[in-house]
Structures are given as structure tokens and as C-alpha cells.
C-alpha positions as CSV (number, residue, x, y, z in Angstrom):
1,X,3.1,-0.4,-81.7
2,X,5.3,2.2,-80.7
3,X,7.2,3.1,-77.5
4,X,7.2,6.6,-76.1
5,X,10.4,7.3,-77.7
6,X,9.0,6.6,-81.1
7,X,6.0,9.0,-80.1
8,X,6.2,11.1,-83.2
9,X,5.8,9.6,-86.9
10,X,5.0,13.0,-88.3
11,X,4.2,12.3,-92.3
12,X,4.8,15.0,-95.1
13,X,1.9,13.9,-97.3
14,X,-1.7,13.7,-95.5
15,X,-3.4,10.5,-95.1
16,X,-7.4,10.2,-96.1
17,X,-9.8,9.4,-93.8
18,X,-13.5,7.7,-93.8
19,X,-16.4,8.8,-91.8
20,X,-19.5,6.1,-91.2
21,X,-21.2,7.7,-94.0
22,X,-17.8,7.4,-96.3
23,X,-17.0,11.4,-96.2
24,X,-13.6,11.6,-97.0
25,X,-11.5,14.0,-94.9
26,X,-7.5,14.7,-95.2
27,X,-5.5,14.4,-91.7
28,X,-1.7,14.8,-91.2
29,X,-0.7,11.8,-88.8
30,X,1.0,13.7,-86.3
31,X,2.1,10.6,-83.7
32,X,0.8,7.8,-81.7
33,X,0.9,6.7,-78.5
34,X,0.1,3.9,-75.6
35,X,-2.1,4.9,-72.9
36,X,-3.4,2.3,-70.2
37,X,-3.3,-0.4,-72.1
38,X,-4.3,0.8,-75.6
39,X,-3.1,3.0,-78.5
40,X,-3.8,5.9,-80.1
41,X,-3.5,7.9,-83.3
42,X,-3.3,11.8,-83.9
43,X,-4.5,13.7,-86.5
44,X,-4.5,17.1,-87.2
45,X,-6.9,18.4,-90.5
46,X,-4.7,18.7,-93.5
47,X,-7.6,20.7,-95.7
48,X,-10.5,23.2,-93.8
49,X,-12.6,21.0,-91.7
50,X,-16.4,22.6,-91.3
51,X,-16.9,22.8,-87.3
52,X,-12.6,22.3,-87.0
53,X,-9.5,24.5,-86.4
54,X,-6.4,23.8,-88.5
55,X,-4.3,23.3,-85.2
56,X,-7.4,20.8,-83.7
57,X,-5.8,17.5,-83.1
58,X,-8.1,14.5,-83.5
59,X,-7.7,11.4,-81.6
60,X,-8.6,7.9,-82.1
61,X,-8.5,4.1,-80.7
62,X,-6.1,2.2,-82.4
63,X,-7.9,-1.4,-82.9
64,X,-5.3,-3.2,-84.8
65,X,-6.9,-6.6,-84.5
66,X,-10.0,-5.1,-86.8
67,X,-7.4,-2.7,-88.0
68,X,-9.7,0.4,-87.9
69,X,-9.8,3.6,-85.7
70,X,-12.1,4.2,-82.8
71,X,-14.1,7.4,-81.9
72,X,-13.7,8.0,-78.1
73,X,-16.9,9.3,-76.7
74,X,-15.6,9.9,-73.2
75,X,-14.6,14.0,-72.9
76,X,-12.8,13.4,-69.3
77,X,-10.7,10.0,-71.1
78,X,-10.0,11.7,-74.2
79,X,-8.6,15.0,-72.0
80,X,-6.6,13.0,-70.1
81,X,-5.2,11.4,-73.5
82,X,-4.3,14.3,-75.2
83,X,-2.9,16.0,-71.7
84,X,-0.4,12.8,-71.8
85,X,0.5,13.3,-75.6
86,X,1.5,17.0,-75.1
87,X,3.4,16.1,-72.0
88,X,5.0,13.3,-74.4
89,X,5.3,15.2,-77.7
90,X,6.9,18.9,-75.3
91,X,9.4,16.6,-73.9
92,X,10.3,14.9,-77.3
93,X,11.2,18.4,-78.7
94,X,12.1,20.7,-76.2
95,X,15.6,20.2,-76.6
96,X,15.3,20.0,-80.2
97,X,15.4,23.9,-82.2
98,X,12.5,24.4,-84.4
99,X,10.8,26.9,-86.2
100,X,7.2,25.5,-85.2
101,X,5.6,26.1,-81.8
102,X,5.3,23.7,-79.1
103,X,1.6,22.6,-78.5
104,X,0.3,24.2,-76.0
């Protein structure tokens, strides 16, 4: 999949996505990344999400051999995830100028 230097694939147009009971939901895919061993996707909503903030990112396990996504049920893994992908995604743009924030 992709290297660190490829972290960011952000797309213009949102992807959908399928929940178990086949809920659709729009998400902007906003990079993905290898951590120990595995990838992962971020999302962040691209329409109101009941529950959700428009700057919550959503992350998922990247199974490409069943080629689906992967809920992570671990709150201490998935921290330590995301910790990695704003160290990742703040060092991919902090020398670039940009009218959007930095996550923070």
C-alpha cells in the first residue's frame, strides 16, 4: 500500500460507505497509513453524522486480502494510530502554506 511519504490521498468527491446493517454514510478519504504491520484508512464524514463531528476522523483496518475495512475496538490501539497519523500528516504539511488548519 503506501509509504509514509504517500501518507495523504486526500479525494475531492466523497466515497460511500456500508455499515453491517447496509446504512450508507459519505466519508472523505483523507490518507492511509502502515502501522506495526498493518494499514489503515481515514475518513472524515462528508454529510452530518448523528453522534459525529464534521472534523471526527474515522479509522479502519485495511484487510486487502478480503478487501473490506475493519472496525478497531481497542480505544488505547486506535489512540496510538491516530497519534502516529497526526505526527505523519503535521510533518507532511508543515512546510507546505495552506489555508486549512493543521489537525490538532
Amino acid at each position: 500500500m503506501n509509504n509514509e511519504k504517500d501518507l495523504i490521498e486526500t479525494l475531492d468527491e466523497p466515497i460511500e460507505l456500508f455499515d453491517d446493517e447496509g446504512n450508507k454514510t459519505e466519508f472523505y478519504h483523507i490518507g492511509t497509513m502502515e502501522f506495526e504491520g498493518k494499514n489503515y484508512a481515514f475518513f472524515q464524514p462528508a454529510e452530518s453524522v448523528e453522534g459525529a463531528d464534521p472534523d471526527d476522523v474515522v479509522i479502519f483496518e485495511v484487510d486487502e486480502k478480503n478487501q473490506v475495512l475493519l472496525p478497531i475496538d481497542d480505544e488505547d490501539y486506535l489512540e496510538k494510530i491516530f497519534d502516529k497519523f497526526q505526527i505523519e500528516y503535521n510533518e507532511q504539511f508543515a512546510d507546505e502554506e495552506s489555508d486549512g488548519e493543521l489537525i490538532n
